[in-house]
C-alpha positions as CSV (number, residue, x, y, z in Angstrom):
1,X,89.6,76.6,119.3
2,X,90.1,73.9,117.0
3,X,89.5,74.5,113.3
4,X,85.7,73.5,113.5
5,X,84.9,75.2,116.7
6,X,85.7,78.3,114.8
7,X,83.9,77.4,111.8
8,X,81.1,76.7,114.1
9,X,81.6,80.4,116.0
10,X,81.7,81.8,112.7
11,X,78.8,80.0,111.4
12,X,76.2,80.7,114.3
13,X,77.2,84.3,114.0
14,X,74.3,86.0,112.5
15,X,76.3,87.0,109.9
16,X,75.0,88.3,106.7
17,X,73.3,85.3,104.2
18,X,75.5,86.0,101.9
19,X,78.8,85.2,104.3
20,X,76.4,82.1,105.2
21,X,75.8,80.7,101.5
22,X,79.8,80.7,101.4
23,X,79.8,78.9,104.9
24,X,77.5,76.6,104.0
25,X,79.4,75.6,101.1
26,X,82.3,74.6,102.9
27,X,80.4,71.8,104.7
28,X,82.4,68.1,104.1
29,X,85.6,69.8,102.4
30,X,88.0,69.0,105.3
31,X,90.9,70.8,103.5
32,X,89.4,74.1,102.9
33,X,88.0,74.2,106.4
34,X,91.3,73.9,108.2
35,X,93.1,76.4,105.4
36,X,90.1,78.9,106.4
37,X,89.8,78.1,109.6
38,X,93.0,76.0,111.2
39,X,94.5,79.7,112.2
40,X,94.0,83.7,112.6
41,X,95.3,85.4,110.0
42,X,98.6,86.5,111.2
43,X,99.2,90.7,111.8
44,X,103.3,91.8,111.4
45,X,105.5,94.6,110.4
46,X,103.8,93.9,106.8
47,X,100.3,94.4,108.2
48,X,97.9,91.1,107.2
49,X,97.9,89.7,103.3
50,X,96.0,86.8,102.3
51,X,93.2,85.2,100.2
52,X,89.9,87.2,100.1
53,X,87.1,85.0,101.5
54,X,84.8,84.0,104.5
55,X,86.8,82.5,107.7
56,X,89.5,83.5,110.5
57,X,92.6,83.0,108.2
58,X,90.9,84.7,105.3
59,X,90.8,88.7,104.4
60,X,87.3,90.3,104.8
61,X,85.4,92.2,106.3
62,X,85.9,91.3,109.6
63,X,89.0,90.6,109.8
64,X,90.2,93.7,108.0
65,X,87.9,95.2,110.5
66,X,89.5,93.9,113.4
67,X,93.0,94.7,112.0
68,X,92.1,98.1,111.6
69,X,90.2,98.2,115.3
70,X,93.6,97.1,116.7
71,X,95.5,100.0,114.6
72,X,93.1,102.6,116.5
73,X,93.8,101.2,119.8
74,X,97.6,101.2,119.3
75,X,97.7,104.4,117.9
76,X,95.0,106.0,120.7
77,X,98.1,104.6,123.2
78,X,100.6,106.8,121.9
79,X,101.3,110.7,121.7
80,X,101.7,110.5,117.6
81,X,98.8,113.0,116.0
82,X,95.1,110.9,115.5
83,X,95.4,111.5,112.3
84,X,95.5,108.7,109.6
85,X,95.7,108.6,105.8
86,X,94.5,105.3,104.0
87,X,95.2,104.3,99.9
88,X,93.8,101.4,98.1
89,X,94.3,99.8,94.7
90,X,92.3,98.0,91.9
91,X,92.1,95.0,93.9
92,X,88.0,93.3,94.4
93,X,87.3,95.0,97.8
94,X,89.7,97.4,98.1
95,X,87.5,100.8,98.3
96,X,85.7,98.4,100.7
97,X,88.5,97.6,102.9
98,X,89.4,101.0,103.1
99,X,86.5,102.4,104.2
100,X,86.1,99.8,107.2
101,X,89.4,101.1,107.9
102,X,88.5,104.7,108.2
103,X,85.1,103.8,110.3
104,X,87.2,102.1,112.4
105,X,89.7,104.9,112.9
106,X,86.5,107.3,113.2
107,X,84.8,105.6,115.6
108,X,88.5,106.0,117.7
109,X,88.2,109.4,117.4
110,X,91.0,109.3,114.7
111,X,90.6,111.3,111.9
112,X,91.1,109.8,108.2
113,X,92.2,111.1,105.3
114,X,91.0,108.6,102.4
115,X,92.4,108.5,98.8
116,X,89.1,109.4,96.4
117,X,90.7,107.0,94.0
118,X,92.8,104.6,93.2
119,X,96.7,105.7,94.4
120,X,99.5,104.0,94.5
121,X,101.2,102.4,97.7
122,X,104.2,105.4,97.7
123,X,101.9,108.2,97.5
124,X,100.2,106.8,100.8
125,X,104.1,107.1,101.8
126,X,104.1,110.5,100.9
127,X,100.9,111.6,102.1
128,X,101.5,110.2,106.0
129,X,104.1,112.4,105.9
130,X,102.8,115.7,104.4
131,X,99.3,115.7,106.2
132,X,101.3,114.9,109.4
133,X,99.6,111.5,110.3
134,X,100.6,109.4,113.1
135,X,99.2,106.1,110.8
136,X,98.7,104.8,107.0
137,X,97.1,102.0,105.5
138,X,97.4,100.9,101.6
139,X,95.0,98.2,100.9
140,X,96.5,96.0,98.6
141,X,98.5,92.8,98.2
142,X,101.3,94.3,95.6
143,X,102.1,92.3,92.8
144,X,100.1,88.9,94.5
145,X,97.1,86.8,92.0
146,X,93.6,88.4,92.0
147,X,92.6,86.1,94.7
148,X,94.6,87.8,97.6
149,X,94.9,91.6,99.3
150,X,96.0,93.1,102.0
151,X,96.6,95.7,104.4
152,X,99.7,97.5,104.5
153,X,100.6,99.4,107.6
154,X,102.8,102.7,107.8
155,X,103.9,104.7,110.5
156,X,104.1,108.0,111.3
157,X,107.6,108.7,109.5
158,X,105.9,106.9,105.8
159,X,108.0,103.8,106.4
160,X,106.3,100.4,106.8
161,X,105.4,99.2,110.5
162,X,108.1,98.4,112.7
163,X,108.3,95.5,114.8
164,X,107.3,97.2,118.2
165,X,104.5,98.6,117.2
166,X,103.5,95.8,115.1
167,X,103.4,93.6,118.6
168,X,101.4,95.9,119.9
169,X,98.9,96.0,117.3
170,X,98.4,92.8,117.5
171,X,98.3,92.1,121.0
172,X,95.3,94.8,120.6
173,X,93.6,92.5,117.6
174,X,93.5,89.6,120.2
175,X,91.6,91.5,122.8
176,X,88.8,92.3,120.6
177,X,86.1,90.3,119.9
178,X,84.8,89.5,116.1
179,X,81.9,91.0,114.6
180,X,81.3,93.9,116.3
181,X,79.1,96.1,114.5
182,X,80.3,99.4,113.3
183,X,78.6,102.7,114.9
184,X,77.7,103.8,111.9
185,X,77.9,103.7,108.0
186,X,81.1,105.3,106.5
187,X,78.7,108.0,104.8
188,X,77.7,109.6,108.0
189,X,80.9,109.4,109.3
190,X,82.4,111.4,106.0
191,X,79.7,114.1,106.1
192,X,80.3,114.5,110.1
193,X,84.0,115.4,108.7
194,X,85.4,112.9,110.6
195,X,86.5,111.2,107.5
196,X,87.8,113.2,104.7
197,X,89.2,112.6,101.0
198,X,92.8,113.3,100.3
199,X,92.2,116.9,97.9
200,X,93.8,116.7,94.7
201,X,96.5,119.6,96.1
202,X,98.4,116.6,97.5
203,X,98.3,115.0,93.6
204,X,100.0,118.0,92.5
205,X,102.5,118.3,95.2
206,X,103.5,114.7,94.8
207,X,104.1,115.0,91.2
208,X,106.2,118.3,91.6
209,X,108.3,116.2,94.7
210,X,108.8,113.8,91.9
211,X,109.6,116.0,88.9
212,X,111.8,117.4,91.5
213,X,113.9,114.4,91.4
214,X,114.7,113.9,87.5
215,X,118.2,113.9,87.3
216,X,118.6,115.4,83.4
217,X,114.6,115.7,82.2
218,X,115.5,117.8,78.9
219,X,116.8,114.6,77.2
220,X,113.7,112.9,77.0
221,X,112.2,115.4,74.5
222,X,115.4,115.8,72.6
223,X,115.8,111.9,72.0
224,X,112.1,111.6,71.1
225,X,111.6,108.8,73.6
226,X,109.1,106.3,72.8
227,X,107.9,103.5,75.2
228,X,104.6,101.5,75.7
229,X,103.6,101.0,79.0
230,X,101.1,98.9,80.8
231,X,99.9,99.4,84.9
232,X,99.0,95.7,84.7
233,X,95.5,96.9,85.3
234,X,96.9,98.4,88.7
235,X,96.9,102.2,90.1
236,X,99.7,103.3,87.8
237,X,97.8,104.4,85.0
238,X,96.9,108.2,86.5
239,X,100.2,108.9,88.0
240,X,102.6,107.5,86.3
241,X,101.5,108.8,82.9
242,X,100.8,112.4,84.5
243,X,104.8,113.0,84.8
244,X,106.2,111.0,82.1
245,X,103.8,113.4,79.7
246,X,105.2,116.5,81.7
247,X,108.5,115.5,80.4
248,X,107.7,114.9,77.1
249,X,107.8,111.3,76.4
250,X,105.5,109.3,73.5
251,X,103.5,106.7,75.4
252,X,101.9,103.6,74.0
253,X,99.3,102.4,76.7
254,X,98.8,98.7,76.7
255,X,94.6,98.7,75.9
256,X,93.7,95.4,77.5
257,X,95.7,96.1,80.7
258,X,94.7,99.9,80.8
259,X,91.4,99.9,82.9
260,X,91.4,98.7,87.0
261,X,90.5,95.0,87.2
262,X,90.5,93.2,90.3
263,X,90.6,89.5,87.9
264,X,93.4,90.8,86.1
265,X,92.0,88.5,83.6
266,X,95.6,89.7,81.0
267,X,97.9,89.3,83.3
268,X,97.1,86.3,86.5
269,X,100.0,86.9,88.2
270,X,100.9,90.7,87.7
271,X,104.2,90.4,89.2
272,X,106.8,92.4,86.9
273,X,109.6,90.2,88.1
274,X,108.3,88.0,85.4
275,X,108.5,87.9,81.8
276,X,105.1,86.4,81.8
277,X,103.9,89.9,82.7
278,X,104.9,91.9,79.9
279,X,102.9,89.5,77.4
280,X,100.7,91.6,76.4
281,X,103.5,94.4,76.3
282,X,105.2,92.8,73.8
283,X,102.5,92.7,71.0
284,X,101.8,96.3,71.3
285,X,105.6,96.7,71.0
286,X,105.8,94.8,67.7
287,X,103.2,97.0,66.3
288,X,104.5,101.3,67.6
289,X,107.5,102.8,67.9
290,X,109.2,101.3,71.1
291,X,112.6,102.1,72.6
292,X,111.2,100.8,76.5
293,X,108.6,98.7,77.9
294,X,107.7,99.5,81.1
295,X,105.1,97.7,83.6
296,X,104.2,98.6,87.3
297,X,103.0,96.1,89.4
298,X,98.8,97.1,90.3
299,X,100.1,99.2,93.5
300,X,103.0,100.9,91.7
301,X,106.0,101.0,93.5
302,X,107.4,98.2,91.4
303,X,108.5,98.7,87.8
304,X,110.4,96.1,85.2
305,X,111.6,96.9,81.6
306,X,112.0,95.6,78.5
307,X,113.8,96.6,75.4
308,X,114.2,95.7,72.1
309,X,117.1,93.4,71.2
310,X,118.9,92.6,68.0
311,X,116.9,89.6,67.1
312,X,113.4,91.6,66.5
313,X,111.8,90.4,69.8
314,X,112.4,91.9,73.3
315,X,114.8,91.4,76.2
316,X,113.7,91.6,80.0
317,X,115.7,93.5,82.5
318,X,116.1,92.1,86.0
319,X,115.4,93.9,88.9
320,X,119.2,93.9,89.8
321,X,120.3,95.0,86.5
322,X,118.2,97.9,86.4
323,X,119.0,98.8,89.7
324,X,122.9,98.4,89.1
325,X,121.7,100.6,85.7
326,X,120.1,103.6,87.3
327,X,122.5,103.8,89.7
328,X,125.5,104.0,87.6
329,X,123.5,106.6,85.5
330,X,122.6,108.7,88.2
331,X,126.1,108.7,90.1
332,X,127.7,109.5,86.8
333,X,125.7,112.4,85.8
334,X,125.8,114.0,89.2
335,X,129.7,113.1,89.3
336,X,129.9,115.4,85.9
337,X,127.7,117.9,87.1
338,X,129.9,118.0,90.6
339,X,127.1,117.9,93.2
340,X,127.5,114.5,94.6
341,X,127.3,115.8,98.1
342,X,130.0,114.7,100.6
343,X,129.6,111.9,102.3
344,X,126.6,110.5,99.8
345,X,125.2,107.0,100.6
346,X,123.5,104.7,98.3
347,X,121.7,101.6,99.9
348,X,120.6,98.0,99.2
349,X,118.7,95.0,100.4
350,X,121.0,92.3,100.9
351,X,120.0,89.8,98.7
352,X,120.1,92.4,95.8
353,X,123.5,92.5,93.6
354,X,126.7,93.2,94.8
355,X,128.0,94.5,91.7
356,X,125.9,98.0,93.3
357,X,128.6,97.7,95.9
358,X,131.5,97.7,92.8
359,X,130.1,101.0,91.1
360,X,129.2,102.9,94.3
361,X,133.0,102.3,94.6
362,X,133.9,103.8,91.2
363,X,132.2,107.0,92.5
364,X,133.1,107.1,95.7
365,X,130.0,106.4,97.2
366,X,129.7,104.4,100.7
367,X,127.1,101.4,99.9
368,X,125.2,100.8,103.0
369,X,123.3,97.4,103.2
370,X,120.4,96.3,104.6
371,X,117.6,93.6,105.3
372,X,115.0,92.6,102.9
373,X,112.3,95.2,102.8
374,X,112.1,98.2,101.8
375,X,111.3,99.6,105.5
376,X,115.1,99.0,105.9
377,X,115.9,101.2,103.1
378,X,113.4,103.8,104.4
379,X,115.6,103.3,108.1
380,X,118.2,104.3,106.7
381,X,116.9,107.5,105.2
382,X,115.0,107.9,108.5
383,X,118.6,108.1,110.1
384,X,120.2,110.4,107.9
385,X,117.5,112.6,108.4
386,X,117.4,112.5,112.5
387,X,121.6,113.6,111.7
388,X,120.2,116.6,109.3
389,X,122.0,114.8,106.5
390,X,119.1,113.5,104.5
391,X,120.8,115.3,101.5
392,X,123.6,112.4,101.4
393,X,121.1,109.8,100.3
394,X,121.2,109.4,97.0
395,X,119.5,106.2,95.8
396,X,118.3,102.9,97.3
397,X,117.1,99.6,95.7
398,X,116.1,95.9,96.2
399,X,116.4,93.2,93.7
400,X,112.7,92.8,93.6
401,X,112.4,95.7,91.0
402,X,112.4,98.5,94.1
403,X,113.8,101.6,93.6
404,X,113.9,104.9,95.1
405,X,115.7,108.5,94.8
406,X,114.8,111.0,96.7
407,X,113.4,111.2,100.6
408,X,109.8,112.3,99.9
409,X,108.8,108.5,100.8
410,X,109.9,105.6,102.5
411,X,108.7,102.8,100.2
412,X,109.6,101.7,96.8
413,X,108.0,104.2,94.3
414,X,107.7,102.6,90.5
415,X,106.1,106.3,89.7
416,X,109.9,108.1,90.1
417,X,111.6,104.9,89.0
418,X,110.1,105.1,85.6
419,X,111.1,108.4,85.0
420,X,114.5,108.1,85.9
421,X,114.5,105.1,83.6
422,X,112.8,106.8,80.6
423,X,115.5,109.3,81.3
424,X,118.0,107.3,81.2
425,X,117.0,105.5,78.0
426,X,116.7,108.8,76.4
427,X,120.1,109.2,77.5
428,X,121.8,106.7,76.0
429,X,119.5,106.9,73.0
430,X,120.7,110.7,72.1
431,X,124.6,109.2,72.6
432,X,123.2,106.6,69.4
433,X,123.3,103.8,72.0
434,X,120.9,101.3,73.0
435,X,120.0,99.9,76.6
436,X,121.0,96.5,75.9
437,X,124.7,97.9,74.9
438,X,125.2,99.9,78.1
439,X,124.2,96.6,80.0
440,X,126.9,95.2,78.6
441,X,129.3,97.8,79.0
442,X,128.3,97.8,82.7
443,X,129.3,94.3,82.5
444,X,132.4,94.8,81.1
445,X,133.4,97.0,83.5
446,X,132.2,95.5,86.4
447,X,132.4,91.7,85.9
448,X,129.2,89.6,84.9
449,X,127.2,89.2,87.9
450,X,124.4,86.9,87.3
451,X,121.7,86.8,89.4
452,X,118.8,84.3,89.9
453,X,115.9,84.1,92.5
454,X,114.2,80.7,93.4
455,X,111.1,80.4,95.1
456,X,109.8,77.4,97.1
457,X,106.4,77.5,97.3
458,X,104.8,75.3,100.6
459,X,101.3,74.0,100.8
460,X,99.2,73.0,103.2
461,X,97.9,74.3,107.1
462,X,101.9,73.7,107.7
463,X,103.0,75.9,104.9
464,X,105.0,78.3,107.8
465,X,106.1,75.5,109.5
466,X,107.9,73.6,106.6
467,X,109.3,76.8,105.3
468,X,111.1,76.7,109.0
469,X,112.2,73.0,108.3
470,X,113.7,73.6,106.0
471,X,115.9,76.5,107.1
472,X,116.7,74.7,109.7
473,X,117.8,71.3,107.9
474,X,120.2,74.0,106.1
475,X,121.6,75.5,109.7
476,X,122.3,71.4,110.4
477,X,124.5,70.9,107.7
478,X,125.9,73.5,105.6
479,X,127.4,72.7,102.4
480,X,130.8,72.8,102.1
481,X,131.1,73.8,98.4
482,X,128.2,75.2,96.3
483,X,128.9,74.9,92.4
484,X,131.8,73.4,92.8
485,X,132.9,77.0,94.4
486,X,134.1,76.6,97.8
487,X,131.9,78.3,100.6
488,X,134.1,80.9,102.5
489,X,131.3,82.6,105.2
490,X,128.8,81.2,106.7
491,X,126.6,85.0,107.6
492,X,123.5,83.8,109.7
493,X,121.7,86.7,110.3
494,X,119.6,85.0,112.7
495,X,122.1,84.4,115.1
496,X,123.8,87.6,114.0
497,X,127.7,85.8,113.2
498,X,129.6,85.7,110.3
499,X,132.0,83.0,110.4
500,X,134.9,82.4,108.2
501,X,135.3,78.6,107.3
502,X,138.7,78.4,106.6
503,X,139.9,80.1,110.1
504,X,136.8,79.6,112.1
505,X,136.9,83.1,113.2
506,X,133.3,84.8,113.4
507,X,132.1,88.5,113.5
508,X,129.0,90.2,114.5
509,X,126.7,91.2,111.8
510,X,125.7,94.9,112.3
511,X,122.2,93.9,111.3
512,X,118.5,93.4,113.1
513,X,118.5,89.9,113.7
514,X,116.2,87.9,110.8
515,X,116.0,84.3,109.5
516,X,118.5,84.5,106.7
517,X,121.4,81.9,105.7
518,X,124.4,83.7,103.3
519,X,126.7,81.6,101.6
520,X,129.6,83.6,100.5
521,X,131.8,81.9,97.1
522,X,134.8,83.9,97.8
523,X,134.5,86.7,94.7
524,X,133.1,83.8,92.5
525,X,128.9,85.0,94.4
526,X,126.9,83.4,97.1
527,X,123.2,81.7,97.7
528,X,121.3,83.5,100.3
529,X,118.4,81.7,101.9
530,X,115.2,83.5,103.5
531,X,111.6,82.2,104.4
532,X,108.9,84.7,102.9
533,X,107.4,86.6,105.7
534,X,104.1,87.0,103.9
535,X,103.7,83.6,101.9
536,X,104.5,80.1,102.6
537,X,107.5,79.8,100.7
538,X,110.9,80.1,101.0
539,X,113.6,82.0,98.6
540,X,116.7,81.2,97.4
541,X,118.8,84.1,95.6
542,X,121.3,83.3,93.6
543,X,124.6,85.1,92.1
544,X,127.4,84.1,90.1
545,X,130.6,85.7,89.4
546,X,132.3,85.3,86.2
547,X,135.0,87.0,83.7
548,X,132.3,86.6,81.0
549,X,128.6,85.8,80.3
550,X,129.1,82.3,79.8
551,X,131.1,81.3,82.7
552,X,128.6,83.1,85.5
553,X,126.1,81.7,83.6
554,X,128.0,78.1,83.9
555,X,128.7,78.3,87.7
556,X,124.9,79.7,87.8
557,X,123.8,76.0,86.4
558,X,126.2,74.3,88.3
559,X,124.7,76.3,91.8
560,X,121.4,75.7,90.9
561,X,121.4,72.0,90.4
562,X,123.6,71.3,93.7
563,X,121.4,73.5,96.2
564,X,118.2,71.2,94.1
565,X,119.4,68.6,95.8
């Protein structure tokens, strides 16, 4: 079908007069017909994430009902328990979605456990695993504008989809036809008991798992740690303020951003990679006691800080800064305490810093490193486990403001990230040191790695296609230098070679094979290219190498404007 034969289909479908007022609208705008119609929104290892609204490459009901059809059918295939658990966020539809998701299960003959309430995306992690499911969805589209969502699909061992059963899925979504009614409502179903909400038990025994994982609790209380904190309107707010006031720690909620809100009318873009998102952090800040800022992206299992600096206003954290952070503090603390175990791993994406890989050195720590995602991470954990040596891994993070310790999930968790940072802020604040000064003794001590993500965002019914273009206009002619640094390795992981320029020699990368360009400076950084696999846009990251601030952040500059070109 073309994009108006669909549009036509979709029309003449005797769908509800409120999906036809929105169809009817569309009439004459050739544009927004072939966005909502020139394609099927596409299923993956991610699940589906798009722009809420009526038509084939749009999420709604029916296509989050088809989705979730095609999940049943996989998982009816296989011999994994017909059991699934399903989370949602504060997103406009979520409960919604969620509930077309466990009618669809039920009507499989799958059995759903459903979040009452909002949870964040790593407690659907955690509760695959402890109610023994063989699926898990999280409605939600992470840290994307109020316009999108998503659906998130987990497998049986917590982590996110893998590509097998992700081809299967969606082989299944292509054999079923749209707008097939559902049996019956998602009341009857639920007091059938073939739908069931996730007891408040598995609350509790997440929070223990996590409290579990605090690394030295009792110094929050004896620093007095103060910090204002905002859930950016997302599922935070319960869970992440239930365990940091177990331990002890004076929080300052952030009023405007405290409350669900699918708009996020404070915050359009409640992404905590950016400073934009911490706004309204920052004039609560000026006005209580404040030794942190912390935010968590509306599903929680991304967190970014901010601190006070020496000027009176505040200074962002990256993603790979805190990561690099809490790593050092943890691998120091359990280096004094003696109970590193042997053989301990640490593990991160790799477009995140490799200054990780200088202090899991100091410690004597092997870094392992893997693709972007944070299934990758879980793969490893998943492997260490299958050896009976889950014990070994020790922390895992992605520049993207992911972090995990501990095995109790296999996504990012912003819930156990905060309170290993509030730990470590109390920490340093007992020693009479700030944050900002043990940054810069990290860099000291290390080297000044600065890193820089750059995002290339693609319009049009094309999008996909030009973010390929343009990977591929990169494969045809690599630059020679970048910066003015000379480029050393060429590491496609597409093709799976690393190839040394000067020698011409090439190795195999130990890596599944995915659309990503390295450009290795010698020990001066690299530029790492990757399309998005759940927007139209590609990234570029970015880090530079230098003896002090000012020269990484001179070769930084100097990168920038020569891959502009």
């Amino acid at each position: 079908m073309d994009y108006m034969e669909r549009y036509a289909f979709w029309r003449n479908a005797g769908l509800p007069e409120s999906v036809n007022r929105e169809l009817d609208s569309l009439q004459g705008n050739e544009e927004e017909l072939k966005s909502r119609f020139g394609s099927e929104l596409q299923f993956g290892t991610a699940g589906m994430r798009g722009i809420m609204g009526a038509g084939s490459n749009r999420l709604n009901f029916y296509t989050v009902r088809r989705a979730a059809q095609g999940m049943a059918a996989w998982l009816s295939g296989t011999d994994l328990p017909k059991i699934a658990a399903i989370g949602y966020d504060s997103r406009h539809n979520s409960r919604l979605f969620a509930e077309v998701c466990a009618v669809a299960f039920a009507e499989k003959g799958i059995h759903s456990w459903l979040y009452d309430r909002l949870a964040p995306t790593p407690m659907l992690s955690y509760a695959v695993r402890e109610l023994g499911c063989g699926c898990g969805i999280v409605i939600s589209a992470s840290h994307n504008a109020g316009a999108y969502n998503g659906v998130k699909c987990y497998g049986p061992d917590g982590c996110q989809m893998t590509d097998e059963p992700a081809a299967v899925v969606t082989a299944k979504i292509a054999e079923i036809p749209y707008f097939v009614p559902e049996e019956k409502p998602f009341g009857d179903f639920l007091a059938e008991g073939k739908i069931s909400y996730i007891p408040q038990e598995i609350w509790e025994k997440y929070y223990k798992t996590v409290l579990a994982e605090a690394v030295e609790p009792q110094v929050i209380l004896e620093a007095g740690l103060n910090i204002v904190y905002t859930p950016l309107c997302g599922t935070g707010n319960e869970p992440v303020r239930e365990v940091l006031g177990r331990l002890g720690v004076n929080i300052t909620v952030v009023p405007c951003q405290e409350k669900p809100d699918g708009d996020f009318k404070t915050c359009e873009y409640p992404n905590p990679e950016t400073d934009a998102a911490l706004n309204e952090s920052y004039k609560i800040a000026k006005t209580v006691p404040c030794d942190v800022i912390l935010g968590t992206d509306p599903d929680a299992d991304r967190v970014a800080i901010a601190v006070p600096d020496d000027r009176g206003g505040f200074r962002k954290l990256s993603g790979n800064e805190l990561g690099c952070m809490l790593m050092e503090y943890i691998l120091k603390a359990r280096t004094t305490r003696g109970d590193l175990p042997e053989g301990a791993e640490v593990v991160r994406s790799i477009v995140s810093s490799p200054m990780a890989d200088r202090v899991a050195k100091r410690y004597g720590v092997t870094m392992k490193h893997v693709l972007t995602g944070f299934k990758y991470i879980g793969g490893e954990i998943l492997e260490l486990e299958h050896q009976g040596k889950a014990d070994r891994f020790v922390f895992g993070f992605e520049e993207s403001c992911g972090y995990l310790k501990g095995t109790y999930a296999r996504d990012k968790d912003a819930v156990v990230a905060s309170m290993l940072v509030c730990e470590m802020a109390a920490s340093f604040k007992k020693k009479g040191k700030s944050v900002l000064t043990a940054l810069e003794d990290l860099y000291k001590t290390y080297g000044y790695y600065l890193a820089n993500v750059q995002s290339i965002e693609l319009t049009g019914a094309d999008a996909m296609e030009k973010a390929s273009a343009m990977m591929a206009g990169l494969r045809e002619k690599e630059p020679e230098t970048i910066g003015g640094v000379t480029v050393t390795e060429v590491r496609d992981y597409r093709s799976g070679l690393a190839r040394n320029t000067q020698t011409g020699e090439t190795e195999t990368i130990l890596l599944p094979k995915s659309n990503v360009l390295e450009f290795l400076l010698g020990d001066r950084g690299s530029v790492i290219a990757r399309p998005s696999g759940t927007e139209p846009k590609v990234k570029f990251y970015y880090t530079a190498v230098g003896a002090t601030a000012a020269e990484a952040e001179q070769l930084l500059a100097a990168m920038k404007a020569q891959m502009a070109q």
